[in-house]
C-alpha positions, 0 to 999 in steps of 0.5 A: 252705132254703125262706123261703116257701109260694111262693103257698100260702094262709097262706104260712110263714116257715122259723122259723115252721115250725121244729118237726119235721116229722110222723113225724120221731120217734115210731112210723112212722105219725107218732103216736108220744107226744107227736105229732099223736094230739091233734091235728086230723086231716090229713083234718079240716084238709083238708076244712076248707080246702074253705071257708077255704083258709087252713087248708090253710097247716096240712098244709104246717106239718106235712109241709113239711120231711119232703117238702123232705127226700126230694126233696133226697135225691132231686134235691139242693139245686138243685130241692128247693124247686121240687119241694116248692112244685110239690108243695104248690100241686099239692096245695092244687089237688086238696085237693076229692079228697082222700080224707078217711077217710084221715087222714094225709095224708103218703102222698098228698104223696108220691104228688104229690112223686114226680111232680113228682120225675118231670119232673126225671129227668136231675137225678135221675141226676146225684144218684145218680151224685153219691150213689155219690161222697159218704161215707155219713156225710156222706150220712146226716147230710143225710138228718135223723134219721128217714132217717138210722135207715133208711138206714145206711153200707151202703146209701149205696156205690156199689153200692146207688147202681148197684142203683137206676140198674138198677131200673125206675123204678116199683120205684126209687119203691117202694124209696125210698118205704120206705127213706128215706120210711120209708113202710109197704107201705100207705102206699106203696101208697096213694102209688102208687095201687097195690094193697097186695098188688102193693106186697108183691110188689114188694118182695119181689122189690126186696128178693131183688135188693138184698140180692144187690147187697150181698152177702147183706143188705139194710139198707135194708129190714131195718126192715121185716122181721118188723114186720107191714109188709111 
C-alpha cells in the first residue's frame, strides 16, 4: 500500500489515512449518514489550498484509497501507487482550474487517473487477461466493499474480461467508470468531459452489448437501472 503522498504538500502516512475513502459507503454520491455532508466542501478545500497548498493534503485524505483502488483494479499492484502519485501531483498542479461550483471532487480525479491509466495501456492488457484467470471471489474481495456490491461473480469471468478487450477505449472508460468507480452518468460525464446525454447514449449501447455478452444480463449495470442515473 501507499506510505506517502510522494511530494504532496502535507504528505500522509497510511495510518493517518486509515479511514475509508469517500463514498465508500453510504449513498453513491458520497454523503450518505455520517459522511462528509458536515464537512468542508472538496471545492472549499481546494480553493483553499490556492493560498496554502498544505490544505490540498486534505482531498488526497479523502479520495486517496478510492483512487488507489480502481487504478489496482485497473493496471494491478505494480503501478497503482505510481499512477495514484502521478494522479495527485497532476492534480495538485491544476487545483487554479478546478471548477470550484462542483463540490465533490471525485469525478475530476478520475478524470486525471484515467489519463495517467492511459500512458500504461500494455500493463493494462495484462491486468485484464490476468483478470479472466483470477476466481470472482478472490477478484471482488480486492476490489473493497463499495466495488465489490457493483461488480458481482458474473461480471468477473472470462467473458466479460473479452467484452472490455473489444470495447473502444473511450466506451471501456465509461463502463469501468460506472461498474467498478460506481460513478453516476453525471459524474462520468463530468470525468470524461463529455456531455451527460452523450454518456447516456453510450451507455445504453455498452449496456445492449454487455448484456449479449452475458447472455441476456448485465450485472455490472443493473444498479444503475431504474435509479434516475442513467
Amino acid at each position: 500500500m501507499l506510505t506517502r503522498s510522494a511530494g504532496l504538500p502535507g504528505g500522509l502516512t497510511q495510518a493517518e489515512r486509515a479511514r475509508p475513502a469517500t463514498g465508500a459507503a453510504g449513498s453513491a454520491d458520497g454523503t450518505g449518514p455520517g459522511a462528509r455532508a458536515l464537512e468542508t466542501s472538496d471545492a472549499d478545500v481546494i480553493g483553499q489550498s490556492l493560498g496554502d497548498p498544505s490544505r490540498f493534503g486534505m482531498i488526497f485524505e479523502r479520495h486517496a484509497d478510492e483512487i488507489l483502488r480502481y487504478a489496482h483494479a485497473r493496471l494491478g499492484p505494480d503501478l497503482a501507487e505510481e499512477v495514484l502519485a502521478e494522479t495527485f501531483l497532476a492534480a495538485f498542479g491544476r487545483r487554479g482550474q478546478y471548477d470550484c461550483s462542483r463540490p465533490d471532487a471525485r469525478p475530476w480525479l478520475y478524470g486525471i487517473a484515467i489519463r495517467q491509466i492511459g500512458k500504461h495501456r500494455r500493463a493494462e492488457s495484462r491486468a485484464r487477461r490476468a483478470l479472466a484467470r483470477v476466481p470472482a471471489e478472490t477478484v471482488a474481495g480486492d476490489f473493497g466493499e463499495r466495488a465489490a456490491e457493483r461488480v458481482t461473480a458474473e461480471q468477473l469471468r472470462p467473458s466479460l474480461a473479452a467484452v472490455l478487450s473489444e470495447l473502444s477505449r473511450p466506451d471501456r472508460e465509461l463502463l469501468l467508470l460506472i461498474a467498478w468507480a460506481g460513478l453516476t452518468c453525471e459524474e462520468s460525464a463530468q470525468a470524461l468531459g463529455v456531455p451527460a446525454g452523450t454518456v447516456r447514449s453510450r451507455l445504453h449501447r455498452i449496456r445492449a452489448r454487455t448484456r449479449q455478452a452475458l447472455g441476456g444480463t448485465n450485472p455490472a449495470l443493473a444498479t444503475q437501472e431504474g435509479t434516475g442515473h442513467g
